[in-house]
N, C-alpha and C positions, 0 to 999 in steps of 0.2 A: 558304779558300773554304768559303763552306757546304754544306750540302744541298740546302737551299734555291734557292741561287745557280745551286750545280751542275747542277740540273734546269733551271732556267730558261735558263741559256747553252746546255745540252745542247738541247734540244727548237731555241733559235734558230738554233744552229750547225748541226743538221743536215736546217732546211729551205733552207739558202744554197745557191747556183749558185754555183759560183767554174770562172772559167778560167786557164790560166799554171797557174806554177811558180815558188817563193822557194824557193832552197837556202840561206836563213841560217839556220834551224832546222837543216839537216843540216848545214851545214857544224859546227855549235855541238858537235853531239850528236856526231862524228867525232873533237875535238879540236881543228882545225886552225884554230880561231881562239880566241885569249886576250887577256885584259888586258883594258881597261877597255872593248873595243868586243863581247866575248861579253856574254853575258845568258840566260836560261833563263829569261826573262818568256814571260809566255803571249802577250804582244801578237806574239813574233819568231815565234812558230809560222806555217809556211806555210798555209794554206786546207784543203789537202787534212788536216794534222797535227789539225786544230782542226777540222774535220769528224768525222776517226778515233777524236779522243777524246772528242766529240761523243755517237759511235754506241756508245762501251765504255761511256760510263754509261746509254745508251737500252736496248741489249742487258742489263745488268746489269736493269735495269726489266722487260726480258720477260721474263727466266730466273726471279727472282727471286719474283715475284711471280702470283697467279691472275687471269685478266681484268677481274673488277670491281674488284681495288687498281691494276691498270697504266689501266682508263678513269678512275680517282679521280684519278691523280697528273696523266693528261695535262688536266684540267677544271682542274687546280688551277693547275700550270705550263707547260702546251703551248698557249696561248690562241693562236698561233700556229701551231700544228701542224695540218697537213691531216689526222689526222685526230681530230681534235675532235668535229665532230661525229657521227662513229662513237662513240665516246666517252660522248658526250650518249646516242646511244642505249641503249649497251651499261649505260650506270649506270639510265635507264631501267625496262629490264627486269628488274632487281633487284628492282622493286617491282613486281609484277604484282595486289596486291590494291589498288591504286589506280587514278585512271582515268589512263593514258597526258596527257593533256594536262594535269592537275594538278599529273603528277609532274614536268612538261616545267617549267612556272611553278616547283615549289618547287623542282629545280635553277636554275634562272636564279637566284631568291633564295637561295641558299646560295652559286652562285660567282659571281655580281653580271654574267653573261655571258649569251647568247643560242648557240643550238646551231652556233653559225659561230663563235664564238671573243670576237664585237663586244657592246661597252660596250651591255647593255641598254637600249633610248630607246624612249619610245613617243610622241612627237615632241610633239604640240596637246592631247594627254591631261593632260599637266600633272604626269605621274607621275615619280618620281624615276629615279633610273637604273636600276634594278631592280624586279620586283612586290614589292610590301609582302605582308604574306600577309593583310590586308585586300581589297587588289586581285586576291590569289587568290582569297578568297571569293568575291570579285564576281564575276570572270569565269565562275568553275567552278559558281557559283549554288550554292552552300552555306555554311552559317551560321561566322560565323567564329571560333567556337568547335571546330569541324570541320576548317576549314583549320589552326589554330594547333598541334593535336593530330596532324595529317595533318604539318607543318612540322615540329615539335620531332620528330616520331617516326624522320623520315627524315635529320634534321641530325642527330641524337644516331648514327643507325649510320654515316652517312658521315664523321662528325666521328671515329671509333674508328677506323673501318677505314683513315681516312688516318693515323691517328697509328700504328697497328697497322704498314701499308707501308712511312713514313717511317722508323718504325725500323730495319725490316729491310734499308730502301734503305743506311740510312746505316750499319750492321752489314755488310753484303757489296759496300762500296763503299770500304770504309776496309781490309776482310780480302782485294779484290785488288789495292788499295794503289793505288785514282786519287782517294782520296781522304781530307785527311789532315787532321785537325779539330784544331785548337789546343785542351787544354783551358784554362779561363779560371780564375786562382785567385780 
């Protein structure tokens, strides 16, 4: 499993509703059953198990990390997550010498999303799935020499600070042992 992978199951896994109870994961993890019908796949884990481990890589996210690297990873990997658009805002206000609704467009164009989570559409406009930062121009009514500058300024710090997070995710995710990275020769 990646990093990658792990955030994205984790943020799915822990907006599910599950009801019941499988005690094939506990029965596994007790002993008490062998031979070719145990397993230790992730699929036999019950709901609540896959929920739990779910929450130890989300928790590792909050500890880990300061508010604008944990609203970076959920834009990146929680497109799902209720709270996303928390998120949207909190990455935001990071930029406060911008104008709020410019900064709102060039997140959309960096995580190709709208502050709900959904595939950017702007339906009869004819625009692709995301604003171009052409189409920032326009909207924001400045020359697009200004937006492109405005764009590149704010991908280059969010572009670092996820790689910056990523790393320490994947560093204090593998050091409490829920996750175990093959290296590739």
């Amino acid at each position: 499993m990646s990093l990658q992978h792990a955030l994205i199951w984790s943020f799915v896994e822990a907006e599910k509703q599950f009801t019941g109870y499988s005690n094939t994961a506990s029965i596994i993890r007790h002993c008490k059953q062998k031979g070719a019908g145990a397993s230790t796949s992730p699929d036999d884990l019950s709901p609540q198990e896959k929920k739990t481990q779910a929450m130890w890589v989300l928790d590792t996210v909050r500890t880990a990390l300061n508010e604008f690297e944990q609203a970076l990873i959920v834009l990146k990997y929680g497109q799902g997550s209720i709270n996303f658009a928390d998120a949207f805002v909190q990455v935001g206000l990071e930029y406060p010498k911008y104008e709020a609704h410019v900064v709102d467009l060039i997140l959309c164009n960096i995580f190709q999303f709208d502050q709900t989570g959904r595939k950017w559409n702007h339906g009869s406009r004819g625009w692709q799935d995301y604003p171009t930062v052409t189409q920032i121009a326009d909207v924001a009514g400045m020359s697009r020499k200004t937006a492109t500058r405005w764009v590149g300024e704010i991908q280059k710090d969010i572009h670092g600070a996820l790689f910056a997070a990523e790393l320490v995710l994947k560093f204090e995710l593998e050091r409490r042992l829920i996750l175990k990275i093959k290296a590739v020769a």
